[in-house]
C-alpha positions as CSV (number, residue, x, y, z in Angstrom):
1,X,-33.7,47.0,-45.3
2,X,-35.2,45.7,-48.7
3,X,-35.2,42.1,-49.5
4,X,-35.4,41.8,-53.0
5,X,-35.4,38.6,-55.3
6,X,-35.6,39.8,-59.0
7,X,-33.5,41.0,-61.0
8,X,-35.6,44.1,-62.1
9,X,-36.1,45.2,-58.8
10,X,-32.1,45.1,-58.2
11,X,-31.6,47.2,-61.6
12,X,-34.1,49.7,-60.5
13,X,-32.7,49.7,-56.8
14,X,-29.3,50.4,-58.6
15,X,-30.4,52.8,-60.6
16,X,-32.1,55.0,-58.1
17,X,-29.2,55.4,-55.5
18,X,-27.0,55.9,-58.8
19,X,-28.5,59.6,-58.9
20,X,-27.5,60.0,-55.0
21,X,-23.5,59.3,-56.1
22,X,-23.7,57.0,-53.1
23,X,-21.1,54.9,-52.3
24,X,-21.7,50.7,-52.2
25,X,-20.3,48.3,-50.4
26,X,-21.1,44.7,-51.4
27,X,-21.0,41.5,-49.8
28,X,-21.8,38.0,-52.2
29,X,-22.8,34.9,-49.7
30,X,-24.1,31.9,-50.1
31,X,-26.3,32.3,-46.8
32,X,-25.9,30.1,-43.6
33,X,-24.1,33.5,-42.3
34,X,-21.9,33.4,-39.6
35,X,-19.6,35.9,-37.7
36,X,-17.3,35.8,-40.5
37,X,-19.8,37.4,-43.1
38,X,-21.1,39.5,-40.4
39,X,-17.6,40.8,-40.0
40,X,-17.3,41.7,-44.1
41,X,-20.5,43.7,-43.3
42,X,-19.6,45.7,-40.3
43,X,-16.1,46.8,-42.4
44,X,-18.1,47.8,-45.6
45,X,-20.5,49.6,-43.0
46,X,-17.3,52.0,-41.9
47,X,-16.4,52.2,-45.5
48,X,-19.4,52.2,-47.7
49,X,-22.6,54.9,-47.8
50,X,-24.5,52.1,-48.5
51,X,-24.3,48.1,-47.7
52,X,-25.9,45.3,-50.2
53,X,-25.7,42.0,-49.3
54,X,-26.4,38.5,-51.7
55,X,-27.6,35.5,-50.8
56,X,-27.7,32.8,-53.2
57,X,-26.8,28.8,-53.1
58,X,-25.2,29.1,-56.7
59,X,-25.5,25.8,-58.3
60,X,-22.8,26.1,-61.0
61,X,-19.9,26.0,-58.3
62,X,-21.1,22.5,-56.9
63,X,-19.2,19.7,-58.7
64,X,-21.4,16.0,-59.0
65,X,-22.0,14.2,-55.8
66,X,-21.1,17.6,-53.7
67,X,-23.2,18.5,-51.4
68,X,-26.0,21.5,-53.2
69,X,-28.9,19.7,-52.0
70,X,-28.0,19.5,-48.3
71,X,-26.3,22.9,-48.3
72,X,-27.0,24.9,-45.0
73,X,-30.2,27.5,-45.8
74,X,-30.8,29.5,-42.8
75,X,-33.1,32.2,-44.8
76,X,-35.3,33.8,-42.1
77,X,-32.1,34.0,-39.6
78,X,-30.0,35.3,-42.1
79,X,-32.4,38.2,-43.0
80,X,-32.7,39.5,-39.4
81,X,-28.7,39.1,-38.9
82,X,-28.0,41.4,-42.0
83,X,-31.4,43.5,-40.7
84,X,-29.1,43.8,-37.7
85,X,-25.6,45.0,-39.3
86,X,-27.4,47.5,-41.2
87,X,-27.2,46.4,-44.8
88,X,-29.9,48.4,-46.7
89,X,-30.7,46.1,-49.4
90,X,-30.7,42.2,-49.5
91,X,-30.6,40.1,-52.7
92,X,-32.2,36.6,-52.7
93,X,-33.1,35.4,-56.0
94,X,-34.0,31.9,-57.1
95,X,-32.1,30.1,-59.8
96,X,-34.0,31.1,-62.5
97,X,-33.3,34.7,-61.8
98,X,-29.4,34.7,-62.1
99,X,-29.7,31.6,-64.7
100,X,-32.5,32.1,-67.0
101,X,-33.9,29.1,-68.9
102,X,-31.3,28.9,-72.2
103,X,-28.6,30.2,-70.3
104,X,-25.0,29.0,-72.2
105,X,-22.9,32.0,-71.2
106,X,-19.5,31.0,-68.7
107,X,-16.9,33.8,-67.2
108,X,-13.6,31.9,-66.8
109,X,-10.3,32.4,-65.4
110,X,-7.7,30.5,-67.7
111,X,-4.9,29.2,-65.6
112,X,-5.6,29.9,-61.6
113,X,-8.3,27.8,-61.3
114,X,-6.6,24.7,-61.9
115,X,-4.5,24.6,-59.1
116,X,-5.1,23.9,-55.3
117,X,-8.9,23.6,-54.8
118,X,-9.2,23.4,-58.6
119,X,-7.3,20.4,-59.0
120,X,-10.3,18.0,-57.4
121,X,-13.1,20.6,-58.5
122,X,-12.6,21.3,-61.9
123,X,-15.5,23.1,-62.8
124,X,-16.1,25.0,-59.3
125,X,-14.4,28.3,-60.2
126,X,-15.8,28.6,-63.6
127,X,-19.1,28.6,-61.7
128,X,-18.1,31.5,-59.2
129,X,-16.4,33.4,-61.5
130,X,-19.9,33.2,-63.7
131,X,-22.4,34.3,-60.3
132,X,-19.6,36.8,-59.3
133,X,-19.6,38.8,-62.4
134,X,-23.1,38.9,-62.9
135,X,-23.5,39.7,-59.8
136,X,-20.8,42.8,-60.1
137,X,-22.5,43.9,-63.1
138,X,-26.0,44.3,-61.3
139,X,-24.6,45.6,-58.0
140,X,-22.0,47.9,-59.7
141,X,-20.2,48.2,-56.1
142,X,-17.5,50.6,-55.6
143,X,-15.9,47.8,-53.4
144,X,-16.5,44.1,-52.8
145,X,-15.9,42.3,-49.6
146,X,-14.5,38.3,-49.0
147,X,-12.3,36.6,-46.2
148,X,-9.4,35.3,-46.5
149,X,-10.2,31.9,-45.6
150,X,-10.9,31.7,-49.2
151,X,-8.1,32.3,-50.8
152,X,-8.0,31.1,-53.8
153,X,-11.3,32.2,-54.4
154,X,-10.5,35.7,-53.9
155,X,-6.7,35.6,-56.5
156,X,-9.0,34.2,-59.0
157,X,-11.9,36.8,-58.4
158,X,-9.3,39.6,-58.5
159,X,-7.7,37.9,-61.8
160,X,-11.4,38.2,-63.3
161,X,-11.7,41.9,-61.8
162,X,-8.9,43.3,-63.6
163,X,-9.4,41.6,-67.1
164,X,-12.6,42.4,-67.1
165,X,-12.0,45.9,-66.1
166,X,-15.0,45.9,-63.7
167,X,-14.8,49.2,-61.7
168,X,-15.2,47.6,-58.8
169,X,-12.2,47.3,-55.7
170,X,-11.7,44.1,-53.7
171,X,-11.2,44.1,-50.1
172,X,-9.8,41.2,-48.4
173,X,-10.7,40.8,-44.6
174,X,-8.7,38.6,-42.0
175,X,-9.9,34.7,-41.7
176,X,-12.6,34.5,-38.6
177,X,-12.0,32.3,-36.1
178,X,-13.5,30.0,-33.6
179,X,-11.7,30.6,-29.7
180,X,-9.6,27.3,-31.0
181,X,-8.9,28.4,-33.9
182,X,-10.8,26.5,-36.2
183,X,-11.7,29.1,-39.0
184,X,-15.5,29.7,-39.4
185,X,-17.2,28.1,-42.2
186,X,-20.7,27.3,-43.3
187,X,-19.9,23.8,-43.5
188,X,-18.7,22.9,-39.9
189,X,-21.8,22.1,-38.8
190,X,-21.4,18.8,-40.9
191,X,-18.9,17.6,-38.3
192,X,-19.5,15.4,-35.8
193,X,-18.3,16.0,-32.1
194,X,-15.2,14.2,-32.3
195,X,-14.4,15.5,-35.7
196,X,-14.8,19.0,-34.4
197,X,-12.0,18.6,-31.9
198,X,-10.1,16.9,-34.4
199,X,-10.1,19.9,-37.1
200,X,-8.4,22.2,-35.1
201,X,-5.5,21.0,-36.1
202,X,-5.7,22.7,-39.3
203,X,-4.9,26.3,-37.7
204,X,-2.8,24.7,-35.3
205,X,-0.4,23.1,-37.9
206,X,-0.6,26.8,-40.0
207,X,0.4,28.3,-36.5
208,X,3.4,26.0,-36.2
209,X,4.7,26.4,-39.8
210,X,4.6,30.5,-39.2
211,X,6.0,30.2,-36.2
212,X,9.0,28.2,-38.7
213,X,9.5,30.7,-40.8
214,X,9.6,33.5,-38.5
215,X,12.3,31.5,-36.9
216,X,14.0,31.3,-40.4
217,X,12.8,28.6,-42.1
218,X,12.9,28.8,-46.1
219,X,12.2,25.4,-47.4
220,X,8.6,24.9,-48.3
221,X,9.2,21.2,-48.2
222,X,9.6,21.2,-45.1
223,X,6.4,23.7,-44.4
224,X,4.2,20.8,-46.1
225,X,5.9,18.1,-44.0
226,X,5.4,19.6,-41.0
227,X,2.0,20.0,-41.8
228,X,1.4,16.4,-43.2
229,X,2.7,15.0,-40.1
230,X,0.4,17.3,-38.0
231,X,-2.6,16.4,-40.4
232,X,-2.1,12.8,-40.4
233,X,-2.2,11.9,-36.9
234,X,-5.6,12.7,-36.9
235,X,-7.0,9.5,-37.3
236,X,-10.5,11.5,-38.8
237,X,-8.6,13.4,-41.2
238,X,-8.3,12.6,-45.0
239,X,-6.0,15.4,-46.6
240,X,-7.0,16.7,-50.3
241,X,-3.4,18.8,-50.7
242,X,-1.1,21.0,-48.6
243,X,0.7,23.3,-50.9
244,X,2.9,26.4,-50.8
245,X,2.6,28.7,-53.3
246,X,3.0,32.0,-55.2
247,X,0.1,34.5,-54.6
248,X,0.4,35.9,-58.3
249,X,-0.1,32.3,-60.2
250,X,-0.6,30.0,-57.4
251,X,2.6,28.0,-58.9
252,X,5.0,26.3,-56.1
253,X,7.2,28.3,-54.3
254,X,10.8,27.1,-54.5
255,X,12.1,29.4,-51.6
256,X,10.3,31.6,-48.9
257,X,11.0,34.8,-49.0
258,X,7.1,36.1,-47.2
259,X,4.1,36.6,-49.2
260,X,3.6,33.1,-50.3
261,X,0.5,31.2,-49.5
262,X,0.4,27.8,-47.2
263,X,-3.0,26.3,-48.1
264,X,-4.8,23.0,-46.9
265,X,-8.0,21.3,-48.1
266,X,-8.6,18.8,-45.8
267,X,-12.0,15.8,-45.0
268,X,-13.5,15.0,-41.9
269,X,-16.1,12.1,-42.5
270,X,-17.3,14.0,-45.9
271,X,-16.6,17.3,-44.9
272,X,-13.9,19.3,-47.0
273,X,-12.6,22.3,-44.7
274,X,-9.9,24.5,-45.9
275,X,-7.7,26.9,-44.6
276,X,-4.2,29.1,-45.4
277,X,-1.9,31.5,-43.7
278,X,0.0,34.0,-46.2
279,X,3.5,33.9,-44.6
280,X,5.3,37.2,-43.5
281,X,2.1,38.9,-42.7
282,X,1.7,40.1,-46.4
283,X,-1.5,40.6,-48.6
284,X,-3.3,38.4,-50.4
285,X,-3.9,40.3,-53.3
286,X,-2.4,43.7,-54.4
287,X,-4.9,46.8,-53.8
């Protein structure tokens, strides 16, 4: 594996597998990698000739007063786990590298953004849809790799994909989870032993409200109540939104008729977890 943190070396990188015709599989992190990255590896592993991996805290997606600064950075452990799932090249560059001094240029996804996670971050996605397409444009991947767990994140990032026309196919991989069903994230290592056991409730309450619609439910209002209620007798719990929506513009669903998406953003303490279920066992995105 080659750890590389300039730009020029990942051109020239590029450039020399470019003449093999081998294929790339490519997975963008932010580092602090868990079982749920290391999953998005092993499946571009089975379906790529060749795995690259990013790791970069990217600065634009942080709002004020988020929480950039005290952002897990695990570097040494997460080189020897991606040493261990056989990616062949690495990519950790510093700022500087992916925003050079003068840098005024923005990649930005018109409506999507603005809903669910967007409405209390407004700049967040303009900031990963920025690192993501530069980074697709180095990496020229034949296939890109995220979870689920972030879904909007992924409906925006395949908006950008296709209007950009960036030969590039996403692949969306099922949401990891802890034994209790807490889905894996970076961040839970913020909470505190008691608000630990208190998040579980998220996948708990998305559990319940499938279980509802399997059984016939078609009112999304009362998907969200059920959820709210859940939610709210958490006494640790501070919920952002719980929305039901349409996988092509993230508006409100109306009616449920499988395929739309249940999201939840929800604080523990200062900890913002989210999570979603896409009802009816459908896909996120179109492939």
């Amino acid at each position: 594996m080659r750890v590389l943190r300039t730009v020029a070396e990942l051109r020239s990188c590029r450039k020399d597998l470019s003449r093999t015709g081998s294929s790339v599989g490519f997975v963008p992190t932010m580092g602090c990698l868990h079982e749920g990255h290391l999953s998005l590896m092993r499946t571009a592993r089975q379906q790529n000739d060749s795995v690259w991996v990013s790791i970069f805290v990217n600065p634009t997606q942080f709002g004020p007063n988020e929480d950039f600064e005290r952002y897990p950075r695990t570097e040494s452990r997460d080189i020897e786990l991606c040493r261990e799932c056989g990616v062949e090249i690495l990519f950790i560059p510093p700022a500087r590298e992916m925003y050079p001094e003068g840098s005024q240029t923005w990649v930005e996804v018109e409506h999507l953004p603005k809903a669910l996670c967007g409405a209390s971050r407004p700049t967040h996605f303009r900031g990963v849809t920025t690192v993501v397409a530069k980074l697709f444009n180095l990496v020229q991947p034949d296939r890109a790799y995220f979870g689920q767990k972030d879904a909007q994140q992924v409906i925006v990032l395949d908006r950008m994909t296709r209007d950009l026309d960036f030969p590039v196919r996403l692949v969306v991989c099922p949401t990891v989870r802890e034994s209790d069903g807490l889905a894996l994230s970076s961040r839970n290592v913020y909470l505190d032993a008691e608000q630990r056991e208190q998040a579980v409730v998220l996948s708990q309450a998305l559990a319940e409200v499938e279980e509802l619609f399997e059984k016939g439910e078609r009112d999304p209002n009362k998907i969200t109540e059920h959820i709210h209620n859940r939610i709210q007798a958490m006494p640790l719990a501070r919920i952002d939104y719980v929305s039901v929506v349409r996988t092509t513009n993230l508006q409100p669903a109306e009616k449920l008729d499988g395929g739309e998406l249940v999201a939840l953003a929800v604080f523990f303490g200062t900890t913002r977890l989210i999570d979603n279920i896409v009802l009816g066992e459908r896909s996120l995105i179109d492939t």
